[in-house]
C-alpha positions in Angstrom: 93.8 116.6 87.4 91.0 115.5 89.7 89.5 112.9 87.0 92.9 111.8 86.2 93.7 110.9 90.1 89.9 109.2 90.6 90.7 107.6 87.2 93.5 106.1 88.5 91.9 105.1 91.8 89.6 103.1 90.2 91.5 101.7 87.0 93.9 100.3 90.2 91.0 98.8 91.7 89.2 97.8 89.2 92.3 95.6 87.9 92.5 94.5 91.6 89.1 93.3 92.0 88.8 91.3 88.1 88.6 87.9 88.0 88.8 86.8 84.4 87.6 82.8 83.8 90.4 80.7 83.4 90.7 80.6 79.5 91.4 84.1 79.3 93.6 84.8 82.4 96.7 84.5 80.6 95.5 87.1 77.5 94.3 89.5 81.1 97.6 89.3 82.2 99.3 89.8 79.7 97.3 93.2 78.5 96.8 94.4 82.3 101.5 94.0 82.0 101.6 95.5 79.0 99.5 98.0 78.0 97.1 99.0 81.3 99.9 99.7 83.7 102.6 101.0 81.9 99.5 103.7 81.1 98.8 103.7 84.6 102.3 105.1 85.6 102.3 107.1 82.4 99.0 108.8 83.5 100.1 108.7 87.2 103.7 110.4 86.1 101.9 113.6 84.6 99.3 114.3 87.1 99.7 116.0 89.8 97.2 114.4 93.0 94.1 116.2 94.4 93.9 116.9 97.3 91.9 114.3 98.8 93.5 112.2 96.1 96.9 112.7 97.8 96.9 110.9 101.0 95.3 107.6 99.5 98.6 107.8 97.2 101.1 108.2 99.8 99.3 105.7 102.1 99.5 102.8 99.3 103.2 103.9 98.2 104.3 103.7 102.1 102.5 100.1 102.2 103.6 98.7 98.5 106.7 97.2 99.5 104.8 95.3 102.3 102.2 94.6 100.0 104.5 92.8 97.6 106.3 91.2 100.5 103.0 89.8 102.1 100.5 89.3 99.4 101.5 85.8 98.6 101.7 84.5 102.3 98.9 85.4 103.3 97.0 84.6 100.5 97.9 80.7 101.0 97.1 81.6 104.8 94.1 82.7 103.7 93.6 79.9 101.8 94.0 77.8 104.5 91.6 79.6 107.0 88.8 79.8 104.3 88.6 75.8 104.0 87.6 75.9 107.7 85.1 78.6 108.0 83.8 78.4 104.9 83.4 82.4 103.5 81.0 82.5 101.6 79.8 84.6 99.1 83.8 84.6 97.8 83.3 89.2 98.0 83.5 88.6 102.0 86.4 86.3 101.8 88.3 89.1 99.1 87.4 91.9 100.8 89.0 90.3 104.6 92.1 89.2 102.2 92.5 92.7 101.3 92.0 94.5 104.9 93.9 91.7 106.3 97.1 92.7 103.8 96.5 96.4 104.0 96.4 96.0 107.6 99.6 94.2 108.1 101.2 96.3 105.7 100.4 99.5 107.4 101.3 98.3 110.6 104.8 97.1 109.3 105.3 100.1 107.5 104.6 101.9 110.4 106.4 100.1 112.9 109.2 98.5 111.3 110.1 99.7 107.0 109.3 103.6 108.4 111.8 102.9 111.5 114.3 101.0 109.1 114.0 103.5 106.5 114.7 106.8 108.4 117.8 105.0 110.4 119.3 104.0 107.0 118.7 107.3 106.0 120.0 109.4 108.8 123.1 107.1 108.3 123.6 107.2 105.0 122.1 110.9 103.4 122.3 112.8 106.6 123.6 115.7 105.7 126.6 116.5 107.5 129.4 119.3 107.3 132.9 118.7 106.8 135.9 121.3 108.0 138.3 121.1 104.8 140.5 123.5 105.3 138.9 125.8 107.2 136.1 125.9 105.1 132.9 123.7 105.7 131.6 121.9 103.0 128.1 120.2 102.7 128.5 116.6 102.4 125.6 114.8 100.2 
């Protein structure tokens, strides 16, 4: 289970980091949608993490929904900042895209979608008991 969680590590980053040319971005696309990740969840479904594995996973399932939020503003803000300073090689300007949205996405998890999340949970799965009769019943 150890090669399946690297494997999956680096098939997700690998995917991440590809930059097809232009004539064959829409044929990457559409194989990365249809036949890489569907086998990415597929291989991720039956595999149990490792142990070091296992934080990295939680850490970018607590931060995906951020991800998806933020990815798209801040890549045009990105944009936007590169035409004035100029990154160059393009690596440096990826790679302080990608801590920049991990960043932001851990901090809003931690600070706001965590908070959020356990105060809509507590009010709507907290389990509570009801007195029905004289009997207490859990309530789901």
């Amino acid at each position: 289970m150890e090669r399946t969680s690297t494997f999956l590590l680096v098939a997700f980053a690998t995917i991440l980091a590809s930059a097809p040319v232009v004539e064959a971005r829409m044929a990457f696309d559409l194989i990365a949608i249809i036949v890489v990740f569907p086998l990415l969840v597929l291989l991720g479904a039956v595999s149990a993490p490792s142990r070091t594995g296992s934080p990295i996973y939680s850490w970018l399932g607590a931060t995906s929904y951020a991800v998806f939020v933020l990815h798209f503003p801040l890549y045009k803000l990105s944009l936007f900042a590169r035409e004035y300073t100029h990154a160059s090689p393009s690596w440096i300007y990826g790679a302080g895209y990608l801590i920049l949205l991990y960043t932001t996405a851990t901090v809003l998890d931690l600070y706001v979608d965590g908070r959020v999340r356990g105060m809509l949970k507590n009010r709507f799965f907290a389990k509570t008991t009801k007195n029905i009769g004289g009997q207490h019943h859990a309530r789901a």
